[in-house]
Residue, then its C-alpha position, 0 to 999 in steps of 0.5 A: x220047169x220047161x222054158x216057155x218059148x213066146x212067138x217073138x223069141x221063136x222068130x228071134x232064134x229063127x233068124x238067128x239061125x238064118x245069121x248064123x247059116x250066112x256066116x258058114x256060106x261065107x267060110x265055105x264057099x268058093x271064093x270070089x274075086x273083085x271083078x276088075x271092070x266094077x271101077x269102069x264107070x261111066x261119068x269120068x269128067x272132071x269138074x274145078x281140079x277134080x276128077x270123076x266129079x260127079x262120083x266124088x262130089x255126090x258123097x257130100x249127101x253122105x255128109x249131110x246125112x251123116x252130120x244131121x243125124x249125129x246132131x239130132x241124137x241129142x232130141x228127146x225122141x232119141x235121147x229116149x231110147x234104150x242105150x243099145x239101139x241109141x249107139x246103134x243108130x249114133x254109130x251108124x251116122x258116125x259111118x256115114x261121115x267116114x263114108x262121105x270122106x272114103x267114098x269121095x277118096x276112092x272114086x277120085x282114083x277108083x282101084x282095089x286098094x283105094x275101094x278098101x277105103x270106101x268099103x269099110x265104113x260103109x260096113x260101119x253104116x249097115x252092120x250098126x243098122x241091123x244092130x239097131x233093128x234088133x236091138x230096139x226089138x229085142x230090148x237089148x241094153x248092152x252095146x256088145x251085139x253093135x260091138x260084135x256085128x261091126x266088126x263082122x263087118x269090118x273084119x269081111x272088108x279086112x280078110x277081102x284084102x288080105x285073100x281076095x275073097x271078096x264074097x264075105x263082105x258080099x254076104x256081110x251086106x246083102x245078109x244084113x239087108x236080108x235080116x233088117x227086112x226079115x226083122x221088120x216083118x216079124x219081130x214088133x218094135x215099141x216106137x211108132x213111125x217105123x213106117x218110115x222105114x219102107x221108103x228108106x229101103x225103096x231109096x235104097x233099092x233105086x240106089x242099088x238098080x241105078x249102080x247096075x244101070x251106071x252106063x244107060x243111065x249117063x246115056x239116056x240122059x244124054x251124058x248129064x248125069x250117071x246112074x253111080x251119081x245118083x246112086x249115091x245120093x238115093x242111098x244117102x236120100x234113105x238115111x234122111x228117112x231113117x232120121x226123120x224117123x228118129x226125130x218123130x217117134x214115140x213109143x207105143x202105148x200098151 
């Protein structure tokens, strides 16, 4: 007897196979160095014995970001979750707190080495993110896909400091960004409130043009702020949505 193939399988095995066409992009493309003027940023005044102030105190929002979801896990809303997305997104707060603290370390004195710091927990925020985002789509019950996906992630940051090929790491989080956004669009989810999720990417992307705008920005405000500053804290903004999320949904009725 044939397999029957539903729509929401064929999309699945789509995107499945845009991962894994990412995945050889990474092996076989030129490699691809860290440019060096990536740790010039424009804010370097030092504020109570601490240098790079505004780059390293923002973080504490990758803090709170983090803390406040680890204790919301324990909301019925949450709790109601099937275990694969549940440690997807407990995973994902657990990488925000450690990101806060390699962040914090890593512009206090901004080199390739110290950057290491600040990459691979940040690999452990997005790769759970797009665990979650599929695993609450596709039912998925085991932890082995979070398992897989983080240390993808962590493994791209690793063989960046070993061979200077930063590309795979590159690839690791603009295709998790890629596949999160393809999943929301095509694959349905059972829980409500999953609106939420488009503010959360709209923050994300403020984050993403004001690191690219880091110099006009501490101009334009007239040396008040920097647009790495705020990047931080839009990008720790998108996670209050993804919580707020969690606290409000309710599965769908049939």
């Amino acid at each position: 007897m044939t397999a029957v193939v539903t729509p929401v399988r064929g999309r699945a095995y789509a995107l499945f196979g845009l991962a894994a066409v990412l995945l050889i992009v990474a092996c076989v493309c030129p490699p691809f160095a860290q440019p060096q003027g990536y740790h010039d940023f424009a804010d370097k005044r030092g504020w109570l014995g601490i240098p790079n102030y505004g780059d390293v105190a923002s973080n504490v929002m990758f803090l709170a970001a983090g803390l406040a979801g680890l204790f919301a896990m324990r909301k019925p809303a949450i709790r109601a979750m099937e275990s694969g997305p549940r440690h997807a997104y407990a995973l994902m707060f657990v990488g925000l707190i450690f990101t806060a603290f390699g962040s914090g370390y890593y512009h206090w004195a901004p080199s390739d080495e110290r950057l290491v710091w600040d990459r691979l927990p940040m690999t452990v925020v997005f790769m759970p993110l797009l665990a979650a985002t599929y695993a609450e789509r596709l039912r998925w019950r085991s932890d082995m896909p979070l398992i897989v996906l983080t240390l993808l992630g962590i493994g791209s940051v690793v063989y960046w400091k070993f061979s200077g090929n930063l590309l795979p790491y590159l690839i690791a989080q603009g295709g998790a960004i890629l596949l999160i956004l393809l999943a929301l669009a095509m694959l349905p989810t059972p829980w409500t409130e999953r609106r939420l999720l488009f503010p959360a990417l709209l923050s994300y992307a403020v984050a993403f043009v004001c690191e690219k705008l880091d110099w006009q920005i501490f101009r334009w405000t007239g040396g008040i702020i920097s647009g790495h500053t705020i990047k931080h804290l839009a990008a720790a903004f998108a996670f209050f949505f993804i919580l707020r999320m969690l606290q409000r949904q309710q599965l769908k009725t049939e």
